[in-house]
KOLLOFI-632281 format. One record per residue (C-alpha): y negated, x negated, z negated; residue in three letters. Coordinates in steps of 0.25 Angstrom, whole numbers, plus 5000, padded with zeros to 4 digits. Layout:
# residues N
REC    py    px    pz  code
REC     Y     X     Z   ala
...
***
This chain:
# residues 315
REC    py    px    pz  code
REC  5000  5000  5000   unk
REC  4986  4994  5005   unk
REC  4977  4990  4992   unk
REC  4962  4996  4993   unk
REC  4953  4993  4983   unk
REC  4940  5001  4982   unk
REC  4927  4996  4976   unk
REC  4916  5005  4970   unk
REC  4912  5016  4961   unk
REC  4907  5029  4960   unk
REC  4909  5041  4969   unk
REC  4911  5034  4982   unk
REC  4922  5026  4977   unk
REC  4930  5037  4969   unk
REC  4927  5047  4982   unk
REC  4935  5035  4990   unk
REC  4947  5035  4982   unk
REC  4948  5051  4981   unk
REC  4953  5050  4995   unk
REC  4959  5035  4995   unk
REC  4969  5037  4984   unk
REC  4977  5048  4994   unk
REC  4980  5035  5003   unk
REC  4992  5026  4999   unk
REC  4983  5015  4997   unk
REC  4982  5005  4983   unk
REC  4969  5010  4978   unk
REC  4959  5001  4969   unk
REC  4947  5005  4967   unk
REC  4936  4995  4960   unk
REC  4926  5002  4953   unk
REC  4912  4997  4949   unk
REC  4909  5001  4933   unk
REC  4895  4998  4929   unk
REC  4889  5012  4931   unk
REC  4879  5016  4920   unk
REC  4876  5032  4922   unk
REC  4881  5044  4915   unk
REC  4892  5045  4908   unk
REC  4896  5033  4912   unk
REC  4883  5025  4907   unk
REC  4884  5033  4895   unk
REC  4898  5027  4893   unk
REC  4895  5013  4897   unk
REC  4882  5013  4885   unk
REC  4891  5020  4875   unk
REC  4903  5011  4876   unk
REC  4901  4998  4883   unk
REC  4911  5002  4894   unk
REC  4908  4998  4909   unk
REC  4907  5009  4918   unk
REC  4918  5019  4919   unk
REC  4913  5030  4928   unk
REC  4915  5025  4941   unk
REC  4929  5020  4936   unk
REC  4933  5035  4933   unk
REC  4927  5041  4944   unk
REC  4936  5032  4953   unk
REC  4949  5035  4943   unk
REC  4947  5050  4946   unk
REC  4947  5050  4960   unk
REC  4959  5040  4961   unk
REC  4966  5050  4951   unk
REC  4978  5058  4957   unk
REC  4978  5067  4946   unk
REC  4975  5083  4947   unk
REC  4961  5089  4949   unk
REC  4963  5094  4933   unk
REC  4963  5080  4929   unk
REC  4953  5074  4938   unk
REC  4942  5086  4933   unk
REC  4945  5083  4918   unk
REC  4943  5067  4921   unk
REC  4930  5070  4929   unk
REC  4925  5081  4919   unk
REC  4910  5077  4913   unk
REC  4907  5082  4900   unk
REC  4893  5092  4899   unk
REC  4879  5083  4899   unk
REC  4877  5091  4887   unk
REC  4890  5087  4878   unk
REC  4891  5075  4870   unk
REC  4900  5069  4880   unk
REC  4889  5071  4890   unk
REC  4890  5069  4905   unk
REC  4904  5060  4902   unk
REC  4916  5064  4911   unk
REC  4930  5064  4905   unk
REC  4935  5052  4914   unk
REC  4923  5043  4908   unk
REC  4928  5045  4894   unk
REC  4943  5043  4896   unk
REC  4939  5029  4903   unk
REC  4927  5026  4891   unk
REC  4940  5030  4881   unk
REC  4949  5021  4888   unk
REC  4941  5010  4889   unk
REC  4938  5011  4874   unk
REC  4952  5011  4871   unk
REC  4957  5000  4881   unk
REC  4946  4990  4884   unk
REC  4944  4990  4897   unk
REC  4945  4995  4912   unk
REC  4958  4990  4913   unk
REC  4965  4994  4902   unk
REC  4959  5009  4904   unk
REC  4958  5011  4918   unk
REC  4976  5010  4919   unk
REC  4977  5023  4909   unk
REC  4966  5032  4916   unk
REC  4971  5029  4928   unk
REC  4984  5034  4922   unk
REC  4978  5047  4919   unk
REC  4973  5051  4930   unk
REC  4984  5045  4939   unk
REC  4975  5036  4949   unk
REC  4979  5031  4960   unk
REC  4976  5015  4962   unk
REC  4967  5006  4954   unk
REC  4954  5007  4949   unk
REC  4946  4996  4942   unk
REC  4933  4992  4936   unk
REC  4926  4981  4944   unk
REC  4924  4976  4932   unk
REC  4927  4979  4916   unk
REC  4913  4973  4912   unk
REC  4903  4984  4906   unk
REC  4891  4978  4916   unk
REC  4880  4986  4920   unk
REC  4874  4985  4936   unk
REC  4860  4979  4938   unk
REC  4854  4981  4950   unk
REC  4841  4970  4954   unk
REC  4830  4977  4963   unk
REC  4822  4968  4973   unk
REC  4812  4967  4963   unk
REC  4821  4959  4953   unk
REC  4824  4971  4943   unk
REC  4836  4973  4937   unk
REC  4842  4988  4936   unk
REC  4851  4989  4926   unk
REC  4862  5000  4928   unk
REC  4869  5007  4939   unk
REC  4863  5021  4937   unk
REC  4851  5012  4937   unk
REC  4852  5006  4948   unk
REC  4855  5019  4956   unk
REC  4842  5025  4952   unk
REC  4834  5013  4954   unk
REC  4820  5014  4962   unk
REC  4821  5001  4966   unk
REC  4832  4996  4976   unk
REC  4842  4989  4972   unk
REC  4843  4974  4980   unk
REC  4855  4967  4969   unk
REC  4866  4970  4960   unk
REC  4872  4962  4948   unk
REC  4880  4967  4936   unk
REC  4871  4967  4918   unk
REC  4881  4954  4917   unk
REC  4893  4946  4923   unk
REC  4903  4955  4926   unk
REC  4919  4951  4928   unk
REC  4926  4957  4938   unk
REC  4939  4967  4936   unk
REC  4950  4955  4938   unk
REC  4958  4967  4943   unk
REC  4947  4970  4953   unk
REC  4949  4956  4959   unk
REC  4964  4957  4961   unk
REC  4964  4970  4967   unk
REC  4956  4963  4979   unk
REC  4964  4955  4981   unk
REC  4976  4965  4984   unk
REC  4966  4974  4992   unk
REC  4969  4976  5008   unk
REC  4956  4985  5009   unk
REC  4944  4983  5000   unk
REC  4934  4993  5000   unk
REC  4920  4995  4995   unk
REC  4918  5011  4993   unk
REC  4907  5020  4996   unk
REC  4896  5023  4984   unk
REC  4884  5016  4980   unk
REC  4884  5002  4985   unk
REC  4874  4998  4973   unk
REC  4882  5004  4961   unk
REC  4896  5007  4966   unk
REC  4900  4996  4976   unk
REC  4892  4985  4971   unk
REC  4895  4984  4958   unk
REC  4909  4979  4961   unk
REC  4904  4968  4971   unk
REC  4894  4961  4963   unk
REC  4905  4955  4954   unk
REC  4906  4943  4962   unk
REC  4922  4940  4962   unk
REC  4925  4955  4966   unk
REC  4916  4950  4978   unk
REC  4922  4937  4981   unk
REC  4937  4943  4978   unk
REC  4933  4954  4989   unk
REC  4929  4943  4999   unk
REC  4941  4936  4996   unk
REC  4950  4949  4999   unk
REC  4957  4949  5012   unk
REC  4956  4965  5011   unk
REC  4947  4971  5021   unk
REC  4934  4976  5015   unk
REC  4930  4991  5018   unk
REC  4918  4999  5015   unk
REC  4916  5013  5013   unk
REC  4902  5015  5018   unk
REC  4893  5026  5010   unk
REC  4889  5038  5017   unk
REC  4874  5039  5013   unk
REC  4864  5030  5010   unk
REC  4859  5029  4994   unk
REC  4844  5029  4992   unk
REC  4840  5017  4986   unk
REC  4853  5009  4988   unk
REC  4857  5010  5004   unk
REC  4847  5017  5010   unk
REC  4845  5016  5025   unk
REC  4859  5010  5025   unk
REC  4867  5009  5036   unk
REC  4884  5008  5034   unk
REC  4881  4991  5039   unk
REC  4872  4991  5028   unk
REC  4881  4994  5016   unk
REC  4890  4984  5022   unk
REC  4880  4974  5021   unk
REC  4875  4978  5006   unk
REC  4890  4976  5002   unk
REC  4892  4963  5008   unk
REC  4880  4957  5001   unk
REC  4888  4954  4992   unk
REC  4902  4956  4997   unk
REC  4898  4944  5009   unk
REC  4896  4948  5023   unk
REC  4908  4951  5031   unk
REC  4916  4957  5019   unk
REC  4918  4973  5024   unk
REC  4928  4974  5032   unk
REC  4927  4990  5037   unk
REC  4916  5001  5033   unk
REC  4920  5014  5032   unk
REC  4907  5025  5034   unk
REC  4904  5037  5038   unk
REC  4900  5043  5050   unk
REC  4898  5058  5048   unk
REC  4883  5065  5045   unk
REC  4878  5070  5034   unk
REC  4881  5085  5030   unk
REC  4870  5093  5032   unk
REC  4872  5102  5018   unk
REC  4867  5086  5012   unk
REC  4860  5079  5022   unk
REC  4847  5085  5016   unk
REC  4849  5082  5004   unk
REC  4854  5067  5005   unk
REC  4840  5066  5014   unk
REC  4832  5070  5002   unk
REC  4841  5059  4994   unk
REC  4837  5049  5004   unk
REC  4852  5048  5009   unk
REC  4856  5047  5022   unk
REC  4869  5044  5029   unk
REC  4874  5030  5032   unk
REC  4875  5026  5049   unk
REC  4886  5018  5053   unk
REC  4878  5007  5060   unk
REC  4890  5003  5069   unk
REC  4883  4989  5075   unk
REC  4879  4985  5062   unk
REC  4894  4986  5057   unk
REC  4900  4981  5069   unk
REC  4892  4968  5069   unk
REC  4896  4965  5053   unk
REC  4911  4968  5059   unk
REC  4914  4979  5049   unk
REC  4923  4990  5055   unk
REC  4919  5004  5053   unk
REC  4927  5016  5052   unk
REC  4918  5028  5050   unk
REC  4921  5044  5049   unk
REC  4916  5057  5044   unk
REC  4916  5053  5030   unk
REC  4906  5061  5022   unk
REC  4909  5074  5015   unk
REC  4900  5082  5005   unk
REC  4906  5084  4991   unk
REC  4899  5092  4981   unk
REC  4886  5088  4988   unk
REC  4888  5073  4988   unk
REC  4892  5065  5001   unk
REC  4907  5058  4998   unk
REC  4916  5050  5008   unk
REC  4927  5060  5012   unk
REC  4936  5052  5003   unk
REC  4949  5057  5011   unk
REC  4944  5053  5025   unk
REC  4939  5039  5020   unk
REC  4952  5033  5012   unk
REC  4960  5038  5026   unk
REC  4951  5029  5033   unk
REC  4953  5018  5022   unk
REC  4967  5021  5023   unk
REC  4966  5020  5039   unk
REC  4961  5007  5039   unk
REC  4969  5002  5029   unk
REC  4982  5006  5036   unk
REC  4975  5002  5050   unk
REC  4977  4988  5045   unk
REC  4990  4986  5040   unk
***
């Protein structure tokens, strides 16, 4: 069975492996941990913890337990309770990590629980928070910070040395297909790639490196950008050359939201096909977008069958 290891964090990661985990493929996703906003900034203040939102997010939607179980994990407690805002499956983790000291002792049992399917792992077990560096020099302190920041964001580093997951480094070493998942390339993508030796081990990797190129643009983070363009950011620090294959989406934007994304200041990312084809990365596009609960997502389905495809393509 082909190994794929998935870095990110957030929604675009966990809306990946929804649809990924139907394929016969070795999953291990890599999941960033130093977000700071609501319940889970509430948990990392209270009990010195590094993130564990994002971490359960991903657990639930690798999960291959009934629709019962899955709504009791993702349940959130009333804003108005003393256990305000917090959903079940952040408490469980919080608990665990209380009880057995760290990501990898706790991470085995609830992936138990809810019967995962493949690996998930911290990047890294350090309780370190994200700073971002503006053009003018200041430092931003914070991941929800950093997403609400005026000023643009140009650098990223981590509030202190960070080490990286050892099993992190192992598992890309046995990857045949490395990819860097949709979501924000500021707080979901790059926080895994500015740990320097999850960098180098990446370069080192014989696996091919895959992209799965966001749908819209983000005010203040990729506006303007074009599919070449988020390629280019990633490589900054990855090293020119490193993706392999992009996927992206080439359908239009719904007209039930394309009002709204314009008042956001969102618009849709173009395939500029010269652009790729003179930084020789091959491109598999498709009707991609669909509109769940207002949001724009990946159809998750679609893209892990054309992740699968290529994978199989090359065997």
């Amino acid at each position: 069975m082909k190994k794929v290891l998935i870095f990110g964090g957030g929604t675009g990661l966990s809306q990946l492996l929804k649809g990924l985990k139907e394929f016969p493929v070795d999953i291990t996703a890599v999941v960033s941990v130093s977000d700071n906003g609501r319940s889970t900034g509430k948990l990392r203040e209270e009990f010195s913890i590094p993130a564990v939102g994002d971490i359960t997010k991903v657990l639930v939607a690798m999960s291959t337990e009934t629709n019962d179980v899955i709504k009791l994990f993702n349940y959130r407690f009333d804003e108005n309770s003393s256990l305000s805002n917090h959903s079940i499956k952040n408490l469980i983790m919080t608990a665990l990590l209380e009880m057995k000291g760290d990501f990898n002792h706790s991470l085995p049992v609830l992936c138990s629980l809810l019967d995962v399917k493949g690996k998930v792992l911290p990047v890294t077990e350090d309780n370190v928070d994200l700073v971002g560096i503006t053009k003018s020099g200041k430092e931003v302190i914070g991941e929800e910070q950093i997403t609400e920041s005026k000023s643009k964001i140009v650098d990223l580093k981590y509030s202190d040395k960070v080490k990286p997951n050892p099993k992190v480094l192992d598992e890309i070493k046995k990857a045949d297909l490395i990819i860097f998942s949709s979501g924000s390339l500021l707080t979901s993508i790059m926080p895994n790639l500015i740990i320097p030796e999850v960098c180098e081990a990446i370069n080192k990797s014989a696996a091919k490196k895959m992209y799965i190129c966001n749908m819209i643009t983000q005010p203040g983070e990729t506006d303007k950008f074009k599919v070449s363009d988020h390629i280019k950011y990633l490589e900054n620090h990855l090293g020119k050359g490193t993706i392999d294959v992009v996927i992206a989406n080439n359908s239009e934007m719904p007209k039930t939201i394309a009002s709204l994304a314009k008042k956001e200041h969102k618009e849709l990312v173009s395939i500029d096909q010269k652009e790729l084809d003179k930084m020789n990365i091959e491109v598999i596009s498709d009707k991609l977008l669909k509109v769940e609960s207002g949001y724009i997502r990946h159809n998750s389905l679609k893209t892990s069958y054309l992740i699968f495809s290529y994978l199989m393509d090359r065997e």
